[in-house]
C-alpha positions, -999 to 999 in steps of 0.1 A, spaced: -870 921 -243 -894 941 -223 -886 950 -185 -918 928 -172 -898 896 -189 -864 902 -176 -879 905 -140 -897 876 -146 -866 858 -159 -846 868 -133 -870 860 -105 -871 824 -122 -834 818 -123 -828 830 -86 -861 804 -70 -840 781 -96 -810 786 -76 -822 783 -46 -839 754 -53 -807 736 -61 -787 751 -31 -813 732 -8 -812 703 -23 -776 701 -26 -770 707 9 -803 692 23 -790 655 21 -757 657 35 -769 682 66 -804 655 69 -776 628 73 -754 644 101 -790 654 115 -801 619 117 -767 611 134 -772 637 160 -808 628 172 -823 599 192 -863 600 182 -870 573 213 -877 595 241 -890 561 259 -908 565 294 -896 578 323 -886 556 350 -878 562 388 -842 556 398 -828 534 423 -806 548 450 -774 526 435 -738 544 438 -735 541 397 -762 565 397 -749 589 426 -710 585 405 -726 604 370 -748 625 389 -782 608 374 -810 633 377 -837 612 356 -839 584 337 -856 572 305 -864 538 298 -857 532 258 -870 493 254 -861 459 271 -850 434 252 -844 402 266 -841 400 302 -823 436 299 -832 473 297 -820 502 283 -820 538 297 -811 576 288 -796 587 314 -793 628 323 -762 633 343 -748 662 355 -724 660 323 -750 656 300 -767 628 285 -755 588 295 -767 551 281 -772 527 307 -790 488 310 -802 470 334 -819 439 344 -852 437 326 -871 425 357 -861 457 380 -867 489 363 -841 520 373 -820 495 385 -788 500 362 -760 478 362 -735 496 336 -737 531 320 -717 551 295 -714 589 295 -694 599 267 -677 631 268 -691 657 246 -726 646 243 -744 619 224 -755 614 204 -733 632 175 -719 627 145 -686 614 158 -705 589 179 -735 577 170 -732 545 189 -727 537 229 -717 503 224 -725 482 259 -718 450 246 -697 426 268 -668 411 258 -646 383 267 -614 374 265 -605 340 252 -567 335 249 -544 349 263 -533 366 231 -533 402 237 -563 424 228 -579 391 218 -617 397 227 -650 378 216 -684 389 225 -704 374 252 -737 395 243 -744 425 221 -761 457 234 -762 493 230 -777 523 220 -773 544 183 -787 575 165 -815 576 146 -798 576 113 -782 539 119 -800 511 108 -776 482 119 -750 482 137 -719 453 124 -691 438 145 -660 431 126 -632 408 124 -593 414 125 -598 409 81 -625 439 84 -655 412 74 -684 412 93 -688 392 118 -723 400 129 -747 421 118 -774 434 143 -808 454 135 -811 492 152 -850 493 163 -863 521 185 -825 535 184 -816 501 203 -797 469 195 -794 438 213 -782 401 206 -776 375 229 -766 350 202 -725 362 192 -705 343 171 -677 327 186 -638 338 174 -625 377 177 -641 407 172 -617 438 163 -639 465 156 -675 482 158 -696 498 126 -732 516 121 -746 509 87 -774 533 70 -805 517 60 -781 507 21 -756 489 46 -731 522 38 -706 529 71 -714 555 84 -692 557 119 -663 529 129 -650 522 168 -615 538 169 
């Protein structure tokens, strides 16, 4: 074997090798990726003057999408990024907002869950939901609510990183999960 060939050979087996090294690692580091970014950068809204928005320190706000007669902000606050909503019909007017320690959105938490939930007995840690809402990462797809048994109780679409339902099913909810696009969990509420 000549020294041209072995080169040759050797130069083929190492773009071989790293060939395989990216694809090995590429999906699992695009899929924490995916969990880490929010591709809606929406529109940027002025604030109102409100004392939620004076409490987290809101500098600027984004508005994601309304759904409903509610919308849906990003929030920079002076400890990083929040989710907030609001009534639909008064925009940079929030009425609840999340700012979860350690940024968001990560891999840990993909979802800021605003839903609202009720309680309906008087059985302790008993809750229902009154309306669906919140905010996820771009690599969820769907976001599921689950019952004390772990099935699903309702299944609602992420679309523009946002989901929102107004129609709940009625009985208890124990539990939040985001679904990939193949219905895989990906993240569950501790």
């Amino acid at each position: 074997m000549t020294t041209r060939l072995r080169l040759a050979l050797l130069v083929a087996a190492l773009a071989a090798l790293a060939i395989s090294v990216a694809l090995a690692t590429r999906t699992s580091a695009s899929e924490k990726g995916s969990l880490t970014r929010l591709s809606n950068k929406g529109r940027v809204v002025a604030l109102h003057g409100g004392a939620l928005n004076r409490a987290v320190g809101a500098t600027e706000a984004s508005l994601l999408a309304v759904r409903g007669a509610r919308a849906y902000y990003r929030v920079d606050g002076k400890e990083g990024p929040c989710i907030a909503a609001g009534p639909a019909g008064d925009p940079g007017e929030l009425g609840t907002i999340q700012c979860p320690r350690g940024g968001f959105p990560t891999a840990e938490r993909p979802v800021v869950d605003l839903s609202v939930y009720e309680s309906t007995s008087h059985v302790r840690g008993e809750l229902s939901l009154y309306r669906v809402a919140g905010v996820a990462a771009d690599g969820v797809a769907s976001v599921a609510f689950l019952r004390p048994d772990g099935s699903i109780a309702l299944r609602v679409p992420v679309t523009g990183n946002v989901f929102a339902s107004n129609s709940v099913p009625a009985g208890p909810i124990a539990g939040v999960v985001a679904l990939d696009s193949g219905g895989k969990q990906l993240w569950r509420s501790p």
